[in-house]
C-alpha positions as CSV (number, residue, x, y, z in Angstrom):
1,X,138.9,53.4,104.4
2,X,137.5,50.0,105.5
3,X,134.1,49.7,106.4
4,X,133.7,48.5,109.7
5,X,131.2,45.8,108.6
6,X,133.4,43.9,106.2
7,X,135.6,43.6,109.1
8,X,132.9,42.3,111.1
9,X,132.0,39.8,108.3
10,X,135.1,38.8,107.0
11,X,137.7,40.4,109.8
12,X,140.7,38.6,107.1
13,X,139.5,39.7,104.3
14,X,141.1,41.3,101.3
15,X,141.5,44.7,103.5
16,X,144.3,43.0,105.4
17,X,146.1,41.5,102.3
18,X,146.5,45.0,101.4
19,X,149.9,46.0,102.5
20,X,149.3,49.7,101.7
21,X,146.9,50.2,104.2
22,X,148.9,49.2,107.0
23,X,151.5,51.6,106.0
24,X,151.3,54.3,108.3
25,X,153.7,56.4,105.6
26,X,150.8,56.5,103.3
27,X,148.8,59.2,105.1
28,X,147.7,62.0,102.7
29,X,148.8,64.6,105.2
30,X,152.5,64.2,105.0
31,X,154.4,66.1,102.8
32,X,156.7,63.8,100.5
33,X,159.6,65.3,101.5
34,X,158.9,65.0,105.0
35,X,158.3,61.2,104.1
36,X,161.5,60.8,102.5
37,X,163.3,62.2,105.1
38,X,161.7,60.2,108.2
39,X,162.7,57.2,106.2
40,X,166.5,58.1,105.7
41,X,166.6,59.3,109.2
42,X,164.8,55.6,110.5
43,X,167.2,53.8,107.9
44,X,170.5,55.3,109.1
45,X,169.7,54.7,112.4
46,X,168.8,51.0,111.6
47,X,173.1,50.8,110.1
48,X,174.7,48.4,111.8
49,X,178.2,49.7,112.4
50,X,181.3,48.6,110.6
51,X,184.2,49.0,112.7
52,X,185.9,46.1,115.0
53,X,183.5,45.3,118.5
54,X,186.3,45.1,120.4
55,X,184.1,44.1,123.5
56,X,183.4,40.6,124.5
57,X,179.7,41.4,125.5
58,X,177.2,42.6,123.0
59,X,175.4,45.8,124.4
60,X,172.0,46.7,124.0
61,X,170.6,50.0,123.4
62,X,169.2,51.3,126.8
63,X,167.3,54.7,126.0
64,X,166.6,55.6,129.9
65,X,167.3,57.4,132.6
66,X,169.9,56.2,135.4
67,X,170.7,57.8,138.8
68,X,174.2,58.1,139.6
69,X,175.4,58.4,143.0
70,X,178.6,59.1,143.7
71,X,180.7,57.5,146.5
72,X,183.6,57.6,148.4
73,X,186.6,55.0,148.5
74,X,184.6,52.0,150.4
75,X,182.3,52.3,147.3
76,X,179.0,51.5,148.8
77,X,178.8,55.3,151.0
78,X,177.1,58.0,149.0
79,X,178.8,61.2,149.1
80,X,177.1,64.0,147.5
81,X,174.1,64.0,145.0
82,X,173.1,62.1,142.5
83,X,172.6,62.7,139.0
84,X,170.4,61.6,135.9
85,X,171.6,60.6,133.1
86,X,170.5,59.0,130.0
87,X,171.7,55.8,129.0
88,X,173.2,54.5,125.7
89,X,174.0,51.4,125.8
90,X,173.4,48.5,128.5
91,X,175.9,44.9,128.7
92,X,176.4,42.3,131.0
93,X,180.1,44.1,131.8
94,X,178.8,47.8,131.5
95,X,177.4,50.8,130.9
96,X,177.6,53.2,128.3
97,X,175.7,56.7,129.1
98,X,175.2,60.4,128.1
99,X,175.2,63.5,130.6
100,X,175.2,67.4,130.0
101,X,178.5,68.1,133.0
102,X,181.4,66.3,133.2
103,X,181.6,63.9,135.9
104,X,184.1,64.7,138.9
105,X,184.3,61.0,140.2
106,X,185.7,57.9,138.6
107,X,183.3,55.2,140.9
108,X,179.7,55.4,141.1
109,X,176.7,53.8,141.8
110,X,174.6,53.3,139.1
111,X,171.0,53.3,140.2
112,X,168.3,51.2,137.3
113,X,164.3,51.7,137.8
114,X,162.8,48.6,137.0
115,X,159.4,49.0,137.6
116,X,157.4,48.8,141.2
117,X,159.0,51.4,143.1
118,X,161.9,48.7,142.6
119,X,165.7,49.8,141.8
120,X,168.8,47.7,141.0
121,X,172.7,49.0,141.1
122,X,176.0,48.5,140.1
123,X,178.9,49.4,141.8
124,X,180.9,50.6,138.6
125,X,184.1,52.1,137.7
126,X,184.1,54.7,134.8
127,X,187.8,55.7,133.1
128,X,186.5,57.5,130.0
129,X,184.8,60.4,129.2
130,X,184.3,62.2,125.9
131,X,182.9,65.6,124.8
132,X,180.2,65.3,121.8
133,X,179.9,67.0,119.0
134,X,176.5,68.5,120.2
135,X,177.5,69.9,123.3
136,X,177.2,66.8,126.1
137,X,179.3,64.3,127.5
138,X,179.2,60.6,126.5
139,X,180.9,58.4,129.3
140,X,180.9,54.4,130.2
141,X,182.4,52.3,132.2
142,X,182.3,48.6,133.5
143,X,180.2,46.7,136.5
144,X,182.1,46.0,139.7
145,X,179.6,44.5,141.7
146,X,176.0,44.3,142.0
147,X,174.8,46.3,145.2
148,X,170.9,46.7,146.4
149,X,169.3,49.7,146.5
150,X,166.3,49.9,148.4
151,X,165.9,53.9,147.3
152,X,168.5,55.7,145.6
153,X,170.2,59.3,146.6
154,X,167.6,62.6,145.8
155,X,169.3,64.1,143.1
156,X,171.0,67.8,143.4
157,X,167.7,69.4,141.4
158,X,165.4,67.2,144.2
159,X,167.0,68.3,147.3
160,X,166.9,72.4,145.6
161,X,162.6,72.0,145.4
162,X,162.6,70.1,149.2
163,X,164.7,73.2,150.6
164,X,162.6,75.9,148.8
165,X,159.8,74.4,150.1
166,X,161.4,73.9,153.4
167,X,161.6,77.5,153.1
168,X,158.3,78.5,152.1
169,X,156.8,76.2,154.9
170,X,158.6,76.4,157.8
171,X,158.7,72.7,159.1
172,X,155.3,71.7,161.2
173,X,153.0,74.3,159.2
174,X,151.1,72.7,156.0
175,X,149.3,75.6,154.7
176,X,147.8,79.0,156.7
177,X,145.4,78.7,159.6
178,X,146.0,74.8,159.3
């Protein structure tokens, strides 16, 4: 353990040199196995993959969630609920994404959080879909346009909690002899 004091003396001193202590795999608590295992599991994910990138834009992995929306055949009109779905992969030409149903429309608007109540979206068109091993639905598809989204579409799950509550509170009465 390092001594707080030598790091106030000398704050570069030979405690830094040290690259076991920065290790975080070097705990005493973890089981070697369990250590072994965590670093296959970081290592395979780290592979780069060898087949052909067929693709003319690299992607980027995009671990978030997305709101879809779908439309109808202007492509900017919502017409039914949205749905979340966690994304894969992120390009200048696309979108590749994960979701637990299969998806009944072809064009969508994909709806992106980017921080401050802001939102971005993508008018995009999605031919493929594929069932995973593991039980969901990996799908993708390509940017048609951008489109702006000031708020996107409340989600099927959103608009169930608003109507219970609806129900529970009949509109104009917050809470008893209020």
């Amino acid at each position: 353990m390092i001594d707080a004091v030598v790091l106030e003396i000398d704050p570069m001193g030979p405690a830094f040199e040290d690259p076991e202590s920065a290790c975080f795999f070097n705990s005493p608590t973890v089981d070697d196995e369990v250590r072994a295992q965590v670093c296959e599991l970081l290592l395979a994910a780290q592979q780069p993959g060898y087949r052909i990138e067929r693709r003319s834009s690299r992607r980027y992995p995009y671990p978030h969630l997305v709101r879809l929306s779908p439309v109808v055949s202007d492509g900017r009109t919502p017409c039914g609920p949205s749905i979340v779905v966690a994304g894969r992969s992120l390009s200048e030409g696309g979108f590749g994404f994960y979701h637990p149903q299969p998806l009944s429309h072809r064009r969508m608007i994909a709806s992106f959080h980017v921080g401050n109540g802001r939102w971005i979206g993508f008018l995009m068109d999605l031919p493929w879909c594929r069932f995973t091993a593991e039980g969901w639905y990996e799908s993708g598809g390509r940017f048609l346009e951008a489109l702006p989204v000031a708020e996107p579409p409340a989600t099927a799950a959103k608009e169930q909690r608003i109507e219970a509550r609806r129900q529970i509170r009949p509109h104009g009465f917050d809470a008893p002899g209020g």
